[in-house]
C-alpha positions as CSV (number, residue, x, y, z in Angstrom):
1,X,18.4,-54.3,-6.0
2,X,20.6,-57.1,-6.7
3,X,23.3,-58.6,-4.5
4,X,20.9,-58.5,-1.1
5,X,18.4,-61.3,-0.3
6,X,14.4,-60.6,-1.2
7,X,14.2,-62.6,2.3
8,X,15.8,-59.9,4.5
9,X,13.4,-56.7,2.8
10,X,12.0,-54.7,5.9
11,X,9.9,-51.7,6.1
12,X,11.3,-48.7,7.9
13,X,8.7,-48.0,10.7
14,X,10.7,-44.1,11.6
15,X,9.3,-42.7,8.0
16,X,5.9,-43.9,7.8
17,X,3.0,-42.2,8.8
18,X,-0.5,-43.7,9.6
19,X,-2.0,-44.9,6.2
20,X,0.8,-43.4,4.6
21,X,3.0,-45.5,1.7
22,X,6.3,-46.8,1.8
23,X,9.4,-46.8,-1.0
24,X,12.9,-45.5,-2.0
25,X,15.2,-43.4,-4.3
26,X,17.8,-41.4,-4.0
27,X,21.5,-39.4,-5.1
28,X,22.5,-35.7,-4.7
29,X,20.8,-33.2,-6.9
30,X,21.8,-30.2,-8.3
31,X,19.1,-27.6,-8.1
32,X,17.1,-27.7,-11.3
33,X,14.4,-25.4,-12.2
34,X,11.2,-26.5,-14.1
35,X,9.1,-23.2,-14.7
36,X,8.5,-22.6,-18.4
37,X,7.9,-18.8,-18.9
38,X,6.0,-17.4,-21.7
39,X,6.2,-13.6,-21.5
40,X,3.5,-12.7,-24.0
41,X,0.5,-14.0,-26.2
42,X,1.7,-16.2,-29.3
43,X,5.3,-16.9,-27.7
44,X,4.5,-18.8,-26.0
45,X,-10.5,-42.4,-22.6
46,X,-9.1,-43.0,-19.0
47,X,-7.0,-46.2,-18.2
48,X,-7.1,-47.8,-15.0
49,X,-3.9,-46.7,-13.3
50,X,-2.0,-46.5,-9.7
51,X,-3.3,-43.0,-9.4
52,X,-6.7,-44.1,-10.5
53,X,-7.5,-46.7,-8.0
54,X,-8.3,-47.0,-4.2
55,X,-5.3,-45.9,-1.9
56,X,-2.9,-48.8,-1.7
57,X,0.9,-48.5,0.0
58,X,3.3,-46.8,-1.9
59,X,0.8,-45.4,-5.1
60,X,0.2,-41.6,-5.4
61,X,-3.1,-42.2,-4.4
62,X,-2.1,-42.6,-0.7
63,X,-1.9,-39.3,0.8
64,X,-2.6,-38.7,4.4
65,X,-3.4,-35.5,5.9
66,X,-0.4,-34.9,8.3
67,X,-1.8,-31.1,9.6
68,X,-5.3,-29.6,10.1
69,X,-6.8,-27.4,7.7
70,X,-5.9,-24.5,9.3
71,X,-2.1,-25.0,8.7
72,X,0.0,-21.5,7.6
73,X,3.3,-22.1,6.6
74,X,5.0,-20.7,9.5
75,X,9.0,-19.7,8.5
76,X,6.9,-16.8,6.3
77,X,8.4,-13.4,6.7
78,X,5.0,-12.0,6.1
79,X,2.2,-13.0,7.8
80,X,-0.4,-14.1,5.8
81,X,-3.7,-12.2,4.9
82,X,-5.8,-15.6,5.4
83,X,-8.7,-14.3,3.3
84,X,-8.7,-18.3,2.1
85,X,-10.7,-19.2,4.8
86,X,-11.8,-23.3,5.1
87,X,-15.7,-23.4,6.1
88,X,-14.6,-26.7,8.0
89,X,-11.7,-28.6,9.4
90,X,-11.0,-31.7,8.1
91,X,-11.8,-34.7,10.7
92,X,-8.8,-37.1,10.5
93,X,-6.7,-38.6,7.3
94,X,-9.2,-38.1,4.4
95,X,-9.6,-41.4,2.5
96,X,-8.7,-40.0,-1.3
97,X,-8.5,-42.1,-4.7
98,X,-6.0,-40.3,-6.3
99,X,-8.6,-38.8,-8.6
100,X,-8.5,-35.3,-7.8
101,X,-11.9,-34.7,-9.2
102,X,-13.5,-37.1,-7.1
103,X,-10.7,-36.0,-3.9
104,X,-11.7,-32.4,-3.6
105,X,-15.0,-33.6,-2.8
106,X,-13.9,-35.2,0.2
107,X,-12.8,-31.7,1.4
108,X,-14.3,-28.1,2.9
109,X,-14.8,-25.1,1.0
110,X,-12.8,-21.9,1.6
111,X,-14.9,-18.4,1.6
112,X,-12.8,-16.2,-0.1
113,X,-13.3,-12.2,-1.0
114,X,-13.1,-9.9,-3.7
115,X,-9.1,-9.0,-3.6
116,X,-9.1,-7.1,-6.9
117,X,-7.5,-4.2,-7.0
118,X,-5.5,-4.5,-4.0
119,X,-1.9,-3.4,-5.3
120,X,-0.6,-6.6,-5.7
121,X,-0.4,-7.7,-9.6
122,X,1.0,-10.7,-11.6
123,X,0.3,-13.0,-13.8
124,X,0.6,-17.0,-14.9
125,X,2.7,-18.9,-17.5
126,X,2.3,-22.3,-17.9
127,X,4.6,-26.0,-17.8
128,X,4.1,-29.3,-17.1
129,X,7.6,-30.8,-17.8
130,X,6.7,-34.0,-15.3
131,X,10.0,-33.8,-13.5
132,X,10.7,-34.6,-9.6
133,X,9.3,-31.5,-8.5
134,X,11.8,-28.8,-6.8
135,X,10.9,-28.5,-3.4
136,X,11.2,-32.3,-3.4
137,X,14.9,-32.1,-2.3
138,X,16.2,-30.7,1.1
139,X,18.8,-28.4,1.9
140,X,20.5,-27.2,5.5
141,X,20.0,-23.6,4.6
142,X,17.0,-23.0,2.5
143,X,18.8,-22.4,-0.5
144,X,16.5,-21.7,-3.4
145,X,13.4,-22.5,-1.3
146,X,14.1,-26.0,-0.6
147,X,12.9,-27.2,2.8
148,X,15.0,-27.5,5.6
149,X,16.1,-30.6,7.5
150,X,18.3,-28.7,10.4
151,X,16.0,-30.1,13.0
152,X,12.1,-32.3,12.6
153,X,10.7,-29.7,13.9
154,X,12.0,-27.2,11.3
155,X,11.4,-30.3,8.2
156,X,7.7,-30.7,9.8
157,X,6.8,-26.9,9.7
158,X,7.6,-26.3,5.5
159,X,5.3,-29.5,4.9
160,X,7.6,-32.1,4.9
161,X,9.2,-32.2,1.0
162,X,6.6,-32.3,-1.7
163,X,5.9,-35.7,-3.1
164,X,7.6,-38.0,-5.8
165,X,6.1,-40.7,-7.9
166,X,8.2,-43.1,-10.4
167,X,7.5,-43.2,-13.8
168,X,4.5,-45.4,-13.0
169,X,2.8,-43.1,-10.9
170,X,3.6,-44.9,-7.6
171,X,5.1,-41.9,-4.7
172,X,8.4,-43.3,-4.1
173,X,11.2,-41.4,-1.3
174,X,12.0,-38.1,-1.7
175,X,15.6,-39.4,-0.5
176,X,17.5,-42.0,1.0
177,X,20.3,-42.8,2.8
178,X,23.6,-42.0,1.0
179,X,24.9,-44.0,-1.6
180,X,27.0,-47.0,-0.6
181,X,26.7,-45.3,2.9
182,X,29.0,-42.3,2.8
183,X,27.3,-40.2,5.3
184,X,28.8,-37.2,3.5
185,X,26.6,-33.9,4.2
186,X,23.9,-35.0,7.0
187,X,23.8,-38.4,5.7
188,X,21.0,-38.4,3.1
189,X,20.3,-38.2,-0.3
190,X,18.3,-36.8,-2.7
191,X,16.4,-39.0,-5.2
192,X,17.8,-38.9,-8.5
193,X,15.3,-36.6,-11.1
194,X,14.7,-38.0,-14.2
195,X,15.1,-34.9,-16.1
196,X,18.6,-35.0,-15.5
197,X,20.3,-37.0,-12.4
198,X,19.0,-40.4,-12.9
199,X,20.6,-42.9,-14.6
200,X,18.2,-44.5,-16.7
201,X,16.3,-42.0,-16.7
202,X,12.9,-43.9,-16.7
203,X,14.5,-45.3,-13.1
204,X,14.4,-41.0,-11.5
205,X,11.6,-39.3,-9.9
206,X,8.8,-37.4,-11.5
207,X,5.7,-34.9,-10.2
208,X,2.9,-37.2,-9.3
209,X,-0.3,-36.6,-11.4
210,X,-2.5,-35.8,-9.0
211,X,-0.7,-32.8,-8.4
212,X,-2.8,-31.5,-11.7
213,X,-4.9,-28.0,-11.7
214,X,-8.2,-29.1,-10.0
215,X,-12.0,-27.3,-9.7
216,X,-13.3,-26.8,-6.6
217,X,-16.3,-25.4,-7.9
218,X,-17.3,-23.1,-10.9
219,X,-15.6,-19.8,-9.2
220,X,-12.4,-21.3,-7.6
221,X,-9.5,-24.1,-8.2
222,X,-6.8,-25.3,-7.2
223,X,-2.9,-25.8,-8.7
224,X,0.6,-26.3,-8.1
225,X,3.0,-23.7,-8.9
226,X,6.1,-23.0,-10.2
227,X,7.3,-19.8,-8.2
228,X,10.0,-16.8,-7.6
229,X,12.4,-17.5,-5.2
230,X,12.4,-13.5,-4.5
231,X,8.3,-14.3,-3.7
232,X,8.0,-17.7,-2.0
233,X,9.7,-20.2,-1.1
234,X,8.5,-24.1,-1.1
235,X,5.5,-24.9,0.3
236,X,3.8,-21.3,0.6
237,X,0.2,-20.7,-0.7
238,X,-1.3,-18.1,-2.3
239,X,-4.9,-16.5,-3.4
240,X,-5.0,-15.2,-7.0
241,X,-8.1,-13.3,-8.4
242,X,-8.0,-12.9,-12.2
243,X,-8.8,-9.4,-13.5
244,X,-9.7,-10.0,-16.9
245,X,-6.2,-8.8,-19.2
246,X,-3.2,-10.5,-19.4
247,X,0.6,-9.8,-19.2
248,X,1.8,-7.5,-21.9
249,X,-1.4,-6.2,-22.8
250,X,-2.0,-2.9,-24.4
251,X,-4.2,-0.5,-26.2
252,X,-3.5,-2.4,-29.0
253,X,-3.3,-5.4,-28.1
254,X,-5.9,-5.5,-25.8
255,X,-7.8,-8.5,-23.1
256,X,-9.1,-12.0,-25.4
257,X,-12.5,-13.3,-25.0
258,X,-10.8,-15.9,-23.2
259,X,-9.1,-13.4,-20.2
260,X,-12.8,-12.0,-20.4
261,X,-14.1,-15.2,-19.5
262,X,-11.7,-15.7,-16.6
263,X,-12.1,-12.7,-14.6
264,X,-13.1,-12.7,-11.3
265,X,-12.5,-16.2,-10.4
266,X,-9.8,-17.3,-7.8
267,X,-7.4,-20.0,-7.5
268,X,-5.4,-20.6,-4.5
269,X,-1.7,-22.2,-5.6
270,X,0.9,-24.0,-3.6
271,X,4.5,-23.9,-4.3
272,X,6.2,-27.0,-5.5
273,X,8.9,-25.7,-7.6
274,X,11.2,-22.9,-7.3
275,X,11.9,-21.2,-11.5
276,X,14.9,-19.6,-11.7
277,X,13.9,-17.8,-14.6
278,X,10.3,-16.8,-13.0
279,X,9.6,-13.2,-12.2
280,X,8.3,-11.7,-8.9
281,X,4.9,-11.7,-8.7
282,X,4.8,-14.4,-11.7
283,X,3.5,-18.2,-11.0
284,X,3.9,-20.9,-13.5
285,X,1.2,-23.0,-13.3
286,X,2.0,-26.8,-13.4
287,X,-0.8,-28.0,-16.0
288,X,-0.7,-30.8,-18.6
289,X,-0.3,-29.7,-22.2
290,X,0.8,-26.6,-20.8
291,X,4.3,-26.7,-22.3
292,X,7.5,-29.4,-21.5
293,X,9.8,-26.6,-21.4
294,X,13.7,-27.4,-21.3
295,X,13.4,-30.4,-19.2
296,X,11.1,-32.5,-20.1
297,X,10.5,-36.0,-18.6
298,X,6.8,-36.1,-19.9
299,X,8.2,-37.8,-23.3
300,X,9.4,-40.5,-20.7
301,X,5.5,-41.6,-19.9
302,X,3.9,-40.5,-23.1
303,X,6.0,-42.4,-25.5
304,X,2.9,-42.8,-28.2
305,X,4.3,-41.5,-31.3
306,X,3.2,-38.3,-33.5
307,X,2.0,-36.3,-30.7
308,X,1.8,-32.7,-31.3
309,X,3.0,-31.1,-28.1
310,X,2.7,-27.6,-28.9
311,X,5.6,-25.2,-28.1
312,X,8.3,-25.8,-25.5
313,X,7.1,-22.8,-23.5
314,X,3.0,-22.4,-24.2
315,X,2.2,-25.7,-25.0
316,X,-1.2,-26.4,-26.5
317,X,-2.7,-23.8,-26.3
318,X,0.4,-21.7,-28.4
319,X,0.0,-24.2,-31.0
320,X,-3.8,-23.6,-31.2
321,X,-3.2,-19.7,-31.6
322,X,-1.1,-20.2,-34.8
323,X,-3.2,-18.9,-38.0
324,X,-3.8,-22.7,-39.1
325,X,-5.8,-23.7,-35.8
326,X,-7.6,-20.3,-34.4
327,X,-5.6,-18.0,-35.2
328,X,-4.1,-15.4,-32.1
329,X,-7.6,-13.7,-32.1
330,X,-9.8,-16.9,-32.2
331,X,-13.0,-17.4,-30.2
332,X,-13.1,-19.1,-26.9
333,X,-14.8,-21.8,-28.2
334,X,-12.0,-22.5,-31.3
335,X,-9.7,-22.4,-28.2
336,X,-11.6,-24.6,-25.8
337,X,-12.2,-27.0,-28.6
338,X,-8.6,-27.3,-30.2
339,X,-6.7,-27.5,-26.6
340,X,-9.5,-30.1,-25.7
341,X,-8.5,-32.0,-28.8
342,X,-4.7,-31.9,-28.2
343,X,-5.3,-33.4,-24.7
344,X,-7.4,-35.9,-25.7
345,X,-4.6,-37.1,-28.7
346,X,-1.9,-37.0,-25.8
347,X,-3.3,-38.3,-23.1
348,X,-6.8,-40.1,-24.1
349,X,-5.7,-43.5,-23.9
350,X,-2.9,-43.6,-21.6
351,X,-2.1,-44.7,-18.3
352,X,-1.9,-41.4,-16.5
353,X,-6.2,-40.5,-16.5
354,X,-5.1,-37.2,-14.6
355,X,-3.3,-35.8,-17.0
356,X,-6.4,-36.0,-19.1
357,X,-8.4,-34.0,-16.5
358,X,-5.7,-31.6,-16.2
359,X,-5.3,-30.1,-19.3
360,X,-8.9,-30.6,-20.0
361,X,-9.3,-28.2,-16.7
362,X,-7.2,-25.8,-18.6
363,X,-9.5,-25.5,-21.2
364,X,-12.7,-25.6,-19.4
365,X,-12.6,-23.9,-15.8
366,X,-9.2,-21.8,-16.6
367,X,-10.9,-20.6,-20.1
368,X,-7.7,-21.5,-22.1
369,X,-6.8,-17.9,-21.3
370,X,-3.1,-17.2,-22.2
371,X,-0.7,-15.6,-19.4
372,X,-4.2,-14.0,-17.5
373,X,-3.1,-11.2,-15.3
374,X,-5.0,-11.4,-11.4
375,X,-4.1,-9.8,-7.9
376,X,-2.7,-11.8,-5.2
377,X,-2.1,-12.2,-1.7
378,X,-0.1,-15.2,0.7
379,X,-2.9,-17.8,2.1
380,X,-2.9,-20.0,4.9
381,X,-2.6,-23.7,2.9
382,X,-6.2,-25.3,2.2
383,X,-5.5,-28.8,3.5
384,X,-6.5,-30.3,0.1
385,X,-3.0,-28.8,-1.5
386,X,-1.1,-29.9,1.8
387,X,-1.8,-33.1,1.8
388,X,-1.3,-33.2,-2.7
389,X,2.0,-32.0,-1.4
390,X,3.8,-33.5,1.3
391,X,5.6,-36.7,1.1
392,X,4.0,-39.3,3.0
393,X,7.2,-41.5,3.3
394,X,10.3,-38.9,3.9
395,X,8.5,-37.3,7.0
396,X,11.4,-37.8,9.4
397,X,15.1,-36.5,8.9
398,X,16.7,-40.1,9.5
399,X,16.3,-42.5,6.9
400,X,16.6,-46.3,6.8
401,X,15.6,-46.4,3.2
402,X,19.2,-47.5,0.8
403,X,19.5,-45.6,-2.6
404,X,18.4,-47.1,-5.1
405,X,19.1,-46.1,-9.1
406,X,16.0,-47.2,-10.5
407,X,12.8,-46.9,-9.1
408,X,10.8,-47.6,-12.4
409,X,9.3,-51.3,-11.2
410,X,8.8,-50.5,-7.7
411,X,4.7,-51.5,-7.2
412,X,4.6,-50.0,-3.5
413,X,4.6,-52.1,0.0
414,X,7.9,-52.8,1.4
415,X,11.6,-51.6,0.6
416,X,15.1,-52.1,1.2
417,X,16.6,-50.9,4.4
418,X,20.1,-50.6,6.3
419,X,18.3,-53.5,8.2
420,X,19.5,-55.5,5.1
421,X,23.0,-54.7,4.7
422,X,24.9,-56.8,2.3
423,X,28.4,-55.8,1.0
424,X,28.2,-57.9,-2.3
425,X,27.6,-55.0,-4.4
426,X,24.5,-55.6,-7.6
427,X,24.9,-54.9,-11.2
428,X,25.3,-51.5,-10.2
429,X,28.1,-51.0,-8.2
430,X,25.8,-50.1,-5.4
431,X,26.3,-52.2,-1.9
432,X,25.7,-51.8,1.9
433,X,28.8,-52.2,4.0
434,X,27.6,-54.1,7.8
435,X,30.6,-53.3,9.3
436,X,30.6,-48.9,7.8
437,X,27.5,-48.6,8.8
438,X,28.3,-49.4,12.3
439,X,31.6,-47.0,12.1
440,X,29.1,-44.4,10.6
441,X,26.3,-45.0,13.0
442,X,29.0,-43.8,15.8
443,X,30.0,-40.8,14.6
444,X,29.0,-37.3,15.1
445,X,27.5,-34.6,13.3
């Protein structure tokens, strides 16, 4: 930010938690949903980067487990059936990469049960449109499943917001304080997404790529989800078992080799977005290749030309059923093989290595299979998704942190605070008045 002395930078103790990072961003957003649905069959070399290295401040490698594993989201209406049970609790922060391959390691195993046939059907589309995820803003009344910031307590018990990276991967503030210090609403403001609010675009917030679909072990993963606001809300979990068909099925267009393949394993999903257009009962996964659906930041990292990225709602694996590639009765392994391929030409050789795992986890452990029907219940959170989800710098209501309109170089470590209030305003219009943020400080509300 120009127009405020380097010398006069200071970190803002209030939002950071024990090993947790530090950074900025911020403006109002309007709600934006970024679930892509897909109602029925045929409609729908690793680099070295900030989430691929040890934890350092400020990259989307630094998470630190705020809440024990045993955490249930606890403004639930319904009281979770907890069949997710963790073997272990998790003995202080756990010390992650930012790999979630190698993370999930570091973590207990839940026992889970055999919940087919309990009542309680739906099924999975599939997105990955990179955007600042939903659940990332606040609200004062929970509209649209946002988290709530009327008291810390409140903020503290939905998780915190879910985290936000820049374009380079590095978490950055879910908000800040208000631009040139208003103080309208309760004084803070959401960081600008770069699927729509930010201005450049490259400068907004985007979903941090370790928040990919990960194995935990042949039988049972875990994923981020896009869900119904009529189901969950932000930061709710849930256990889905796959039955072994898929939405819209019937007797003559019956189950795929690859739904076949997929039954009977679980996956236990967090919610980080909240579609507008998703169904009750339906969860969008949030998996690479899956599809950039109407807002689509992803063409913002991956800027490598001739990519084939599949359909807007589908993504690879859509493309791969057209009569060309497999065909929408190919084998598993034409599947497997063709998705596999697609990742590889997207995401092979740039700077974002879990993006590669992640669609490469769609082909593999999920089976490629196309809008797979399961049965589903609410979970108590595995501590593994928690701490993929909560921001470690916007824990506390109050904010020090000034907006900033592009966050695209910051690198981590320390940021700018009301600490350094200068009223010469930068290149952007943006400035920090000394003397209304004292009359601002006194007021009431």
């Amino acid at each position: 930010m120009t127009g405020i002395s380097l010398h006069v930078l200071q970190r803002c103790e209030a939002n950071l938690v024990p090993g947790g990072a530090s950074s900025s961003s911020g403006t109002t957003t309007k709600p934006v949903s970024s679930s892509s649905t897909n109602s029925g069959l045929g409609g729908g070399s690793d680099q070295s980067s900030s989430s691929a290295v040890g934890p350092k401040t400020g990259s989307s490698s630094s998470v630190n487990p705020a809440q024990s594993s045993s955490s249930v989201y606890p403004t639930s209406s319904a009281t979770p059936t907890s069949s997710a049970v963790e073997s272990s609790s998790s003995n202080g922060p756990v010390k992650t990469v930012g790999n979630p391959e190698e993370d999930i390691k570091l973590y207990p195993v839940p026992t889970l049960k055999n919940i087919l046939g309990n009542g309680t059907s739906g099924w999975n589309t599939r997105y990955w449109d990179a955007c600042k995820p939903h659940c990332s803003q606040t609200s004062t009344d929970g509209e649209e499943g946002k988290p709530k910031i009327t008291s810390q307590e409140v903020y503290e018990a939905s998780h915190y917001t879910a985290r936000v990276c820049n374009i380079n991967d590095i978490e950055i503030p879910t908000f800040t304080y208000s631009k040139g210090l208003e103080r309208y609403w309760v004084g803070i403001q959401n960081t600008p997404n770069a699927c729509q609010e930010a201005d450049p675009a490259s400068g907004g917030g985007f979903t941090c790529t370790d928040m990919a679909p990960v194995a935990v072990n042949d039988t049972l993963a875990y994923a981020f989800v896009a869900g119904s606001d009529a189901t969950t809300s932000c930061g709710k979990c849930f256990h889905l078992q796959y039955d072994g068909s898929f939405h819209d099925a019937s007797a003559s267009n019956g189950a795929k080799e690859t739904h076949k393949a997929l039954k009977g394993k679980h996956i236990i999903v967090m919610a980080s977005n909240i579609g507008h257009d998703v169904k009750p009962g339906q969860f969008d996964l949030m998996v690479p290749g899956g599809g950039p659906g109407i807002f689509n930041a992803l063409q913002l990292q991956i800027t490598k030309p001739g990519i084939e990225w599949g359909a807007t709602y589908g993504g690879f694996l859509t493309y791969c059923q057209n009569g060309e590639k497999c065909g929408y009765d190919g084998t598993l392994d034409c599947y497997q093989t063709c998705v596999k391929e697609m990742c590889d030409a997207a995401f092979g050789d740039s700077k974002y290595p879990n993006l590669l795992r992640g669609c490469h986890w769609f082909a593999d452990w999920f089976m490629a299979a196309d809008n797979p029907t399961y049965q589903w219940e609410e979970v108590d959170c595995p501590q593994y998704l928690i701490d993929k989800y909560s921001t470690t710098i916007s824990t506390s209501i109050e904010t020090k942190i000034l907006f900033q309109s592009d966050w695209s170089k910051y690198s981590g470590g320390d940021f700018i605070t009301t600490d350094a209030c200068s009223n010469t305003p930068n290149a952007q219009g943006e400035y920090c008045d000394p003397e209304q943020l004292a009359a601002d400080k006194a007021k009431t509300y």
